[in-house]
BAKE-646243 format. One record per residue: residue in one letter; x, y, z of N, C-alpha, C in turn. Coordinates in steps of 0.2 Angstrom, whole numbers, plus 5000, padded with zeros to 4 digits. Each point is the difference from the previous one (the first is absolute). Layout:
N
aXYZXYZXYZ/...
***
This chain:
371
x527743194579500049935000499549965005/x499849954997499649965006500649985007/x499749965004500250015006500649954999/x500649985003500549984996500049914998/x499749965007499949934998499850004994/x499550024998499550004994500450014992/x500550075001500550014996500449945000/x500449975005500549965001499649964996/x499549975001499749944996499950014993/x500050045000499850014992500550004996/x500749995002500750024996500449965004/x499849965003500349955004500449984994/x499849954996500549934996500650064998/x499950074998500550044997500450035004/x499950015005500450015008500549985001/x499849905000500349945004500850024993/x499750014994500750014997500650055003/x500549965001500550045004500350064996/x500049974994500150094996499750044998/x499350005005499450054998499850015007/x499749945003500250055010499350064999/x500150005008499650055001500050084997/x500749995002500450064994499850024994/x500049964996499949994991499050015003/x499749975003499350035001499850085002/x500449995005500050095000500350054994/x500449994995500150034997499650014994/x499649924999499350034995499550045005/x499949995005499550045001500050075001/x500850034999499950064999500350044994/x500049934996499950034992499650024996/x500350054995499250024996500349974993/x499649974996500349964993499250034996/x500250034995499450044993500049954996/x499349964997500249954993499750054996/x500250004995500050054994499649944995/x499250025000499749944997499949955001/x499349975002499649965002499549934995/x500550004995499949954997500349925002/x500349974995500249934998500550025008/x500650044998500549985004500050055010/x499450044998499950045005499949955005/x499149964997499749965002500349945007/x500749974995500449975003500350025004/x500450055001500250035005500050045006/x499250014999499650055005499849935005/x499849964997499949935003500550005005/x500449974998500649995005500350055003/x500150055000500150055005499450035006/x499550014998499450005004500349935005/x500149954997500049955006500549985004/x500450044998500749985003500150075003/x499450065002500150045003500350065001/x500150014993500150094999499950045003/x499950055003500050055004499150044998/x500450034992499750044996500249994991/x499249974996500150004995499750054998/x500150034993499950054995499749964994/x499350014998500149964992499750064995/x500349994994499950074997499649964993/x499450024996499849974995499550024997/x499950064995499650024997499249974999/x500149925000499849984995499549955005/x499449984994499449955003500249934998/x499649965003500149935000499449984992/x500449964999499949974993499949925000/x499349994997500149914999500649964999/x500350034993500749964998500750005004/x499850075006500650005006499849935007/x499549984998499949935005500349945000/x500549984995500349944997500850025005/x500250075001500650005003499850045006/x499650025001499950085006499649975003/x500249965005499749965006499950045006/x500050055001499750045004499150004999/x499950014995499450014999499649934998/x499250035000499649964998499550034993/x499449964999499750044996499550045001/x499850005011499850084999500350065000/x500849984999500350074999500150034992/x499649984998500250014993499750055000/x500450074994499850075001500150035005/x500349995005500150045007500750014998/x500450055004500850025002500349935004/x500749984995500349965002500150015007/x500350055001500650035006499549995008/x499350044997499549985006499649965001/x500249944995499749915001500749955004/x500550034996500749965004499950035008/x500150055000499850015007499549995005/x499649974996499350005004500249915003/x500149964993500449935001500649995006/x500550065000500650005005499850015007/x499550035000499850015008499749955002/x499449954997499949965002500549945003/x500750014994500549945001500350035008/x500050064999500650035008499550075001/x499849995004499450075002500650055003/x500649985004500550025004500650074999/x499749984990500950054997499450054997/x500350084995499950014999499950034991/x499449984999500050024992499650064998/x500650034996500050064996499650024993/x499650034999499849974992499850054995/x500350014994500050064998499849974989/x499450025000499549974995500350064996/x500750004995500250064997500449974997/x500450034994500449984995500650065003/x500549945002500850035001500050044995/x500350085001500450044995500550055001/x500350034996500650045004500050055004/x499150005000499850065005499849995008/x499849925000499949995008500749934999/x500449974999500349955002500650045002/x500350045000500650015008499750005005/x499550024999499550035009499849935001/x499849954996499749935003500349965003/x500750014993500449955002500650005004/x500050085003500649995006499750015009/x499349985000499749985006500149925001/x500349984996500249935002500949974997/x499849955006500849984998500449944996/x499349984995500549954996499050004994/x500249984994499650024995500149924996/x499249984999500149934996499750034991/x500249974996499950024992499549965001/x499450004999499549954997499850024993/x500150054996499850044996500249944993/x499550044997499949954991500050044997/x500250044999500350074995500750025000/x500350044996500850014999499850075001/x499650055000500050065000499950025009/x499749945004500050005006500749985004/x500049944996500949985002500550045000/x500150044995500750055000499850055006/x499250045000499950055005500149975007/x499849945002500249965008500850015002/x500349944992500850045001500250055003/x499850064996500350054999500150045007/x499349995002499550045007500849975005/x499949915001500549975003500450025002/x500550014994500950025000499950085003/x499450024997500050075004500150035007/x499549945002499950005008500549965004/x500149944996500549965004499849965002/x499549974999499449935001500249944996/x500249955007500249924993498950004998/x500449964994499549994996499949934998/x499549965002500049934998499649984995/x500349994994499850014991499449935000/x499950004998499749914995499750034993/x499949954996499550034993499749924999/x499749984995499749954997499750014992/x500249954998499649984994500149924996/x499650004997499749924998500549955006/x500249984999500349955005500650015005/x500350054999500650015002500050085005/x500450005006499750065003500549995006/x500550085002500550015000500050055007/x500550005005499950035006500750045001/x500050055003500750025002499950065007/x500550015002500150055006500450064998/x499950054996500150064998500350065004/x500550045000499950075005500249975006/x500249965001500549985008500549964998/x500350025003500949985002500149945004/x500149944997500049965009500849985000/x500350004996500850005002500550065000/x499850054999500450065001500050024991/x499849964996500150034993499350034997/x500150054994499850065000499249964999/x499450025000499349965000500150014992/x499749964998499749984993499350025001/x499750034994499350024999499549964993/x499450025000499949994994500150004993/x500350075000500350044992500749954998/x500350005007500749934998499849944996/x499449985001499749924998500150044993/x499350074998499550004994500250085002/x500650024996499950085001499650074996/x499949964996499250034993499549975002/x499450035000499549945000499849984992/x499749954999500049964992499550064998/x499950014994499850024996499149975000/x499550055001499549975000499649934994/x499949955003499749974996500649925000/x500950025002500449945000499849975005/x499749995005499849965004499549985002/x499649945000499350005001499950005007/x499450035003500050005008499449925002/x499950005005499449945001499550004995/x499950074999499049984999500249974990/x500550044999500349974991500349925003/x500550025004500349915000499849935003/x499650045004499649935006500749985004/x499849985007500349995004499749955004/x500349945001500049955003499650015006/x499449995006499750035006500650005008/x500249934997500349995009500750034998/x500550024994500350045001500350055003/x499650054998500150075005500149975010/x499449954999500149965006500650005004/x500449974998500749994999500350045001/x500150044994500550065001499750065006/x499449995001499850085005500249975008/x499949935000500249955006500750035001/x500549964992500650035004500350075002/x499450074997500250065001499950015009/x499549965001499950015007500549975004/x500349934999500749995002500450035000/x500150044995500650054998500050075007/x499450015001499650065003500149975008/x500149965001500149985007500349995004/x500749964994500749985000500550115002/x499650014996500250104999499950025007/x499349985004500050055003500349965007/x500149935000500049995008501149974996/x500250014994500749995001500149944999/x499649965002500349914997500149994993/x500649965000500149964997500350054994/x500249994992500250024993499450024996/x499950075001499850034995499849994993/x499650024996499950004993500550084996/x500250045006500350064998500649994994/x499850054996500549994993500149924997/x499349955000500049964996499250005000/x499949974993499449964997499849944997/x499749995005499749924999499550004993/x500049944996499649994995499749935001/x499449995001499949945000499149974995/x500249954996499649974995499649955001/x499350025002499649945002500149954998/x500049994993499949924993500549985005/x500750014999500649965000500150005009/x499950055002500450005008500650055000/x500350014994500550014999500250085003/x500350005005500250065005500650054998/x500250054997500650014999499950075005/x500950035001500050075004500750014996/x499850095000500550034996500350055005/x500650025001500350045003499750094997/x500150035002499750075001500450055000/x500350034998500550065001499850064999/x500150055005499850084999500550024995/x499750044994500450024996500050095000/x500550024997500350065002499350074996/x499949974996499550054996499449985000/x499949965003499050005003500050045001/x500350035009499650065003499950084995/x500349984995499750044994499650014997/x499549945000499449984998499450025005/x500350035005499550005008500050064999/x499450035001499950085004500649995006/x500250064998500650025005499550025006/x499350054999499850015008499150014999/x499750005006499350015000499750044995/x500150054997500050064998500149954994/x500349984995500249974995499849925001/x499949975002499549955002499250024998/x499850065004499350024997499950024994/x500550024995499850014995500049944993/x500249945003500149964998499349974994/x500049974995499549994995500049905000/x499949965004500249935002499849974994/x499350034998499449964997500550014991/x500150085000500449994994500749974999/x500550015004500549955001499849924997/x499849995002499449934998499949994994/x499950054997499650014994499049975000/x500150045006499049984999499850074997/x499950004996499750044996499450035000/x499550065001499450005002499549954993/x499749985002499649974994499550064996/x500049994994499450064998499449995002/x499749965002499249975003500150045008/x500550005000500050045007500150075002/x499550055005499950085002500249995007/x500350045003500150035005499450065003/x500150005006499350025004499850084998/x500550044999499750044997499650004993/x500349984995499649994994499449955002/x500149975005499349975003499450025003/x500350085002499550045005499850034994/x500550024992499650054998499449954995/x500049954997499749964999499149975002/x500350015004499549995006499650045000/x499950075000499550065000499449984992/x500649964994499650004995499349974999/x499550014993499749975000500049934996/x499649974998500449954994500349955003/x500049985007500549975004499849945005/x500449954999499849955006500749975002/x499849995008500549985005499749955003/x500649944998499749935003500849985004/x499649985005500349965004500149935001/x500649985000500149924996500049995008/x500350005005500249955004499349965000/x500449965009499149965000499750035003/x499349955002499650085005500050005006/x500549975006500150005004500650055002/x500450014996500650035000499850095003/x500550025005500050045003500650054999/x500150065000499650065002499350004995/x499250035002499550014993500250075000/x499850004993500050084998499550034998/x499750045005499650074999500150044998/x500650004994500150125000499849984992/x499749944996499950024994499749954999/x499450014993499649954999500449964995/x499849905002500449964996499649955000/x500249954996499549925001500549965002/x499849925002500549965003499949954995/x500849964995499949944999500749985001/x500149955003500549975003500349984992/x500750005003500549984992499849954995/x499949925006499549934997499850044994/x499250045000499649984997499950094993/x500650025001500050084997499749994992/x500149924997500050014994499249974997/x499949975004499149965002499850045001/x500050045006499550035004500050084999/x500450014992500150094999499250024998/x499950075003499450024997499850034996/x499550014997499950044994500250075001/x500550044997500050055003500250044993/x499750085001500150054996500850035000/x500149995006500750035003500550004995/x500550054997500449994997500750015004/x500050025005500449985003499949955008/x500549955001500249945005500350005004/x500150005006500650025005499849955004/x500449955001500049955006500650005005/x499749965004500650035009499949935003/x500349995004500249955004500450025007/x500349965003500350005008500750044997/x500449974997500750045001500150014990/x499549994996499950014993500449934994/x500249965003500249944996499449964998/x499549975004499450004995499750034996/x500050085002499750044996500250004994/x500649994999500550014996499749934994/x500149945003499849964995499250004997/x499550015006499450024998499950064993/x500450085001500350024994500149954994/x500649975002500149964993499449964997/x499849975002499349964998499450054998/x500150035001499450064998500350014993/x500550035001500350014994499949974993/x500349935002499849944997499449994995/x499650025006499250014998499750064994/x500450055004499550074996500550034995/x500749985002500650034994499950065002/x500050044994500150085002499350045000/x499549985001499250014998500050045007/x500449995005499850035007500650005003/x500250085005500649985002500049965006/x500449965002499949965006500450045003/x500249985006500750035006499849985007/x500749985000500049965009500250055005/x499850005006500250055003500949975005/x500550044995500749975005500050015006/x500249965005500249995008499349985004/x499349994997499649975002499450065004/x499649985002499550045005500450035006/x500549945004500450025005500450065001/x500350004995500450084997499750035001/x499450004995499550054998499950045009/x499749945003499650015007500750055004/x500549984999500650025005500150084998/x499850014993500150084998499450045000/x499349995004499550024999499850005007/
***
């Protein structure tokens, strides 16, 4: 820490609170709080923790910064577009507080790194926009014993809860007690199908970081075993009571070992797409002739790839700017393989079955991690 005056003043108005004291300052600074996702509701929350002096953050996030994430994801600007969320938020939160520490891990949570991630820390924020991530955070949670501080959002309405902690002696309520099946692929629209309001997540990721603060220094009533719901349009705020029920923890891997073999994506029903290869069928591909490999991202985006030859056209311009080519087979990549994915689709569009297209699944990233 800086030298203590310096400290004192920084955190001074939150101090002078007699239910937070120097006490409640000391105990964020020797907390460590993981947000799990650096979007809309990360955004919000990484904010206000960062400034109110967390010890040690974790932000965990596969993913690059996108024009259309600027409406809610105020962390950034539009020279981060195309860079790693997780090492742009970071880069913004030290400016805000040079003093705490931030951890950053540019990777997509799975069953194989999150008990090792998420039991170096002692209290975990949901920022995530997927149900196949949501039930694995759960799951990890209950496992380890980590309260968890939920939020989600969509079109206008977006919901906050304190998960996996006990604040009156009765049993912790989790996830699976709300939503113990995840819906079936396709019953639920996510942001990018339903839009979502910008100041929203705002809101809700604000209050996770209240929820996160209230946990760690003991003040005041909890969100534990209840969920708030609240509706932009109207204002209208409701909370529903929470109860642990007896046959969830049947739904949970009973242990690590059974947690790792866990299948999240399919649980979910994400299904692989047939436009989509996995990196072996991508390496054998790849040797062939008759072949091109393009690269959608944009062309600032980083890591570059030397270990094969490819062209670059960024996603904008895939259907404009395609080249005449003999190639009867097309394989396009991207960062973590969602644009490539759509760029696939559009080709397809264009060429039908005349040429096989295919995206490479998990992105370059992947690729880079196994190579």
């Amino acid at each position: 820490m800086h030298h203590n005056s310096s400290s004192y003043e920084r955190y001074e108005r939150q101090i002078l609170l007699k239910e937070f004291g120097r006490t409640g300052q000391q105990k964020l600074e020797q907390a460590r709080v993981l947000v799990v996702g650096a979007g809309g509701l990360g955004c919000a929350a990484l904010q206000y923790l960062a400034a109110a002096g967390i010890g040690c953050i974790g932000i965990i996030d596969q993913d690059t910064v996108a024009l259309h994430n600027l409406h809610r994801q105020v962390l950034y600007g539009m020279e981060d577009i195309g860079h790693f969320k997780a090492t742009r938020a970071a880069m913004a939160l030290r400016r805000l507080n040079p003093a705490i520490t931030i951890e950053v891990f540019n990777e997509r949570l799975t069953v194989k790194n999150a008990l090792a991630l998420l039991r170096a820390y002692d209290l975990i924020i949901d920022g995530t926009d997927n149900f196949s991530t949501r039930y694995l955070v759960n799951d990890a949670c209950v496992l380890l014993n980590k309260p968890l501080v939920y939020g989600a959002v969509s079109r206008f309405e977006g919901q906050v809860a304190v998960f996996n902690y006990s604040g009156d002696g009765q049993p912790a309520a989790n996830y699976r007690d709300l939503f113990p099946q995840p819906p079936a692929a396709g019953e639920i629209a996510n942001c990018a199908e339903a839009g979502v309001l910008g100041v929203l997540p705002g809101i809700m990721g604000a209050l996770q970081a209240s929820e996160t603060i209230k946990l760690l220094t003991g003040m005041g009533k909890s969100l534990a075993n209840r969920l708030i719901t609240f509706n932009a349009l109207d204002n209208q705020l409701y909370e529903l009571q929470l109860t642990a029920q007896k046959n969830t923890r049947n739904l949970i891997p009973s242990d690590a070992a059974a947690f790792e073999q866990m299948d999240y994506d399919g649980l979910c029903g994400i299904m692989p797409d047939p436009l989509e290869i996995g990196q072996q069928e991508f390496d054998a591909l790849r040797t062939k002739d008759n072949l091109l490999i393009i690269d959608v991202r944009e062309y600032d985006e980083l890591p570059a790839v030397p270990e094969f030859d490819h062209i670059h056209i960024p996603l904008a311009g895939i259907e404009d700017k395609f080249p005449t080519t003999e190639a009867d087979t097309i394989i396009v990549f991207c960062q973590s393989g969602a644009r490539s994915l759509q760029a696939a689709r559009l080709l397809s569009g264009k060429f039908g079955t005349a040429r096989k297209i295919r995206s490479l699944a998990g992105g370059i990233l992947s690729w880079k991690q196994q190579h």
